[in-house]
Every structure is written in structure tokens, then in C-alpha cells.
N, C-alpha and C positions, 0 to 999 in steps of 0.2 A: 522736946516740944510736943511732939506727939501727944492726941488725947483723946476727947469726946471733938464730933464737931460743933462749932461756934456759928448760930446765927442770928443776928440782929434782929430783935422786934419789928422794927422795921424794913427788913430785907424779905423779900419772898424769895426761897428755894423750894423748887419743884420738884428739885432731881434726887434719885434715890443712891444716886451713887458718885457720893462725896467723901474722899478719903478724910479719915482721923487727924483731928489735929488741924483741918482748914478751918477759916473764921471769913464769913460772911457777913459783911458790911450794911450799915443803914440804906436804904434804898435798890440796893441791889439785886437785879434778877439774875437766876440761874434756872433755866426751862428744866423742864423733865426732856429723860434722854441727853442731857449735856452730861460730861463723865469728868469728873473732878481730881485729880491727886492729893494725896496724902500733904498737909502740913503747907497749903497751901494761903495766901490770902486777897480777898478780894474784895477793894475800895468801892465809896459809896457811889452809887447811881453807873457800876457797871452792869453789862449785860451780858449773859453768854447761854446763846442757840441753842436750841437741840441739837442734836450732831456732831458739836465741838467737842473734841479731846483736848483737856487739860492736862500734866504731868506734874509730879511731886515737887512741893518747894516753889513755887510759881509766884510770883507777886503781880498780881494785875489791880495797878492803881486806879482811881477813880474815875469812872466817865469814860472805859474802855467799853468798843464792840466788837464780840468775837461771835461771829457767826457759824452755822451749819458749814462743814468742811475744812474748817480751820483746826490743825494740829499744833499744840503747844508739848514743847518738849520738857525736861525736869529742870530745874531750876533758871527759867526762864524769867528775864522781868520786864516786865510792860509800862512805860510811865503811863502819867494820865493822858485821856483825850487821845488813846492811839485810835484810831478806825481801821479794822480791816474788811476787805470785800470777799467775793466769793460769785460773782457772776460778770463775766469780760463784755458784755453786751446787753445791763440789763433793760427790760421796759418791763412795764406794769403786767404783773401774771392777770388782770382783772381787765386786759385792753381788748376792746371788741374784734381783734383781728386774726382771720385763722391761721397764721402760720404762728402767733405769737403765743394763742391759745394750746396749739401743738410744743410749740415748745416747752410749755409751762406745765405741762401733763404730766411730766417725769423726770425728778431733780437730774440723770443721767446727762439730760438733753441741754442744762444750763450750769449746773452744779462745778467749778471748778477751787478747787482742794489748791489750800496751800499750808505748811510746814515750817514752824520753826525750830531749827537745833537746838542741843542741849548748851545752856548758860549761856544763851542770844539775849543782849539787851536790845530797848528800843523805847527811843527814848520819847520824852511828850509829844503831842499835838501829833505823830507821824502816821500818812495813810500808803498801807500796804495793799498793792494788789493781789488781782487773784490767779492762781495757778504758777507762784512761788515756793521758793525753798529759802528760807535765811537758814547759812549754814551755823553750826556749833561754835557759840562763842564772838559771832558776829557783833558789832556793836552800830546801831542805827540813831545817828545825832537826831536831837530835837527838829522836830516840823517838816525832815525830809518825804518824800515820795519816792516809795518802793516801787519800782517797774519791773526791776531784772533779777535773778537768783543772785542772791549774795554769797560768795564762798565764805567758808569759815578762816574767824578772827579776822574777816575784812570790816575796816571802818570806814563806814557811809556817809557822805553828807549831799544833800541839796536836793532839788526837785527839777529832772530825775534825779535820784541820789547814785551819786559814783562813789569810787572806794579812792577815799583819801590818806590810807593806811593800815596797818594790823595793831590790830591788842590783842594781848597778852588775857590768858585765863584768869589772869584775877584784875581783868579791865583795863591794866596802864597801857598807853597806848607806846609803841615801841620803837625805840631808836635805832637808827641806823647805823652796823659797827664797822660792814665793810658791803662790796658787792653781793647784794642779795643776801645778806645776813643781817641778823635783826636783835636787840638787847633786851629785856623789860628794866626800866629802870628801880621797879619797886622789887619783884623779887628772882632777877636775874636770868632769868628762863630766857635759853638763847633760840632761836627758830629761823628756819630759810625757805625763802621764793622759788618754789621752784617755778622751771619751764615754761609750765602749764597755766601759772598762774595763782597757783595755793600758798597755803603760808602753813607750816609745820614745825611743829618743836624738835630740837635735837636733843633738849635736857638743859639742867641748871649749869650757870658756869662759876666755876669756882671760886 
């Protein structure tokens, strides 16, 4: 798939550094200083910040907002209308007040980063906050609210979103075959719970 990159008559990109092979969409912005991967694509009337790191493979559908701080991992997919933040306290950087005006002097001072693993879904409408990690492979249902670090292959629902199960790396979400062991029904990939709370593959079963 790999190529030239693709952008829409209608899409403004700013950024000079857009991997081969991504295709930018009708109405879409992409500032300068936003860093894009390779083979990448993204839907009409998103936006993505200065500052944001994108990764390879990435699908962000339309009407997504990925701001300054926000880490995307490689083949990552975003439905439409996700929102993510990046400021736990904000108010207006333009507010007549000087602690507020201090704080807004130095992205340091309000700037909180968050992180998504590699082949993390997340599905429509969903707002994630800021100064998270969704781990590798997480899957986040439609319309939930992100508060708390997700481990990986945990599946999320609701607002706040709790973990209502694990999937599996290629999305099914997994059966249960005995105590704290787990099945994929589509391609067999067995995984277990441990202790701590994670969910880890053991390999395919036979």
C-alpha cells in the first residue's frame, strides 16, 4: 500500500512530516509539527495538533480530535467523533487572572500526555482523558469515558468505562475456558489473568 502521500483538495496539511502511503481526507486538518506514520488514514473534518505523534497503519475516522500530547501507537483505530484531551484543569489561557496566566506560560505547567498502545481500538463518540495509557490491543466500546489507564486487551464499557472483558489481537472478544483462562473463539489464541490483573497470551491451542 505504500506510496506517494494522498491529500484531499480539500484537506489542509501543514505538516512536513507525513509518512508514505497515508491519505488525508476532505476537510481535514493536520498542523505543522504533528508527526504522522507511514500508510496511515484520515477521515473527513479530523484534526490533529502540533505535537501529536501519530504511528503507522493508524485509521482515525472522521470528526476525531487529537491534540498536542497525545501518543498514537501503530496500527491503532480510532472511530468517528472520538475526543481526546490533554489539560486535567482547563480555563481559558486568555483569562484575566494571574495564576491562570502563569500557568499558561509554559505547556510544562498544564500539558498532560496521554498514550495509546499498539492495535488499541476505540470505538465512536468515546472522550478520553488526559494523562492516560490505553494499553496494546485494548478495545474501548462506542460512547464510553476514559478516566483510568486501561491494561492491555482489556474491554471497556461505560461512563466511567470499566473493563467488562479481554479481546483477543485480532478483536474477538474471549471466552471463558476455566479459572482465569481465556479462548478466542475466532482464532484460538489461549491467554490468562494473572494476579496483578493483566491478561497475556500463552499461544494458540490446538
Amino acid at each position: 500500500m505504500t506510496g506517494a502521500v494522498f491529500v484531499h483538495a480539500h484537506a489542509l496539511c501543514e505538516s512536513a512530516d507525513v509518512g508514505a502511503g497515508t491519505r488525508v481526507w476532505a476537510f481535514a486538518h493536520v498542523m505543522k509539527r504533528a508527526v504522522i506514520g507511514r500508510d496511515c488514514n484520515i477521515g473527513d473534518h479530523a484534526f490533529v495538533e502540533a505535537g501529536a505523534r501519530v504511528g503507522d497503519r493508524v485509521t482515525i475516522k472522521n470528526q476525531v480530535m487529537i491534540w498536542d500530547g497525545i501518543e498514537i501507537a501503530d496500527d491503532v483505530f480510532i472511530g468517528p467523533g472520538v475526543i481526546f484531551t490533554n489539560d486535567l484543569f482547563p480555563r481559558s489561557p486568555r483569562m484575566q487572572i494571574a495564576p491562570v496566566s502563569a500557568r499558561y506560560s509554559r505547556p510544562q505547567n498544564w500539558l498532560t500526555k496521554t498514550r495509546v498502545g499498539q492495535g488499541a481500538s476505540i470505538g465512536a463518540g468515546c472522550v478520553i482523558l488526559p494523562g492516560i495509557l490505553i494499553g496494546a490491543f485494548g478495545m474501548i466500546a462506542a460512547g464510553a469515558v476514559v478516566t483510568r489507564s486501561v491494561p492491555e486487551h482489556a474491554l471497556m464499557m461505560g461512563s466511567p468505562a470499566r473493563r467488562a472483558g479481554w479481546v483477543c489481537h485480532c478483536g474477538s472478544r474471549l471466552k471463558t475456558v476455566a479459572s482465569r483462562e481465556f479462548r478466542c473463539p475466532a482464532c484460538a489464541e489461549i491467554f490468562s489473568e494473572t494476579s496483578d490483573g493483566e491478561c497475556i497470551s500463552l499461544a494458540k491451542s490446538s
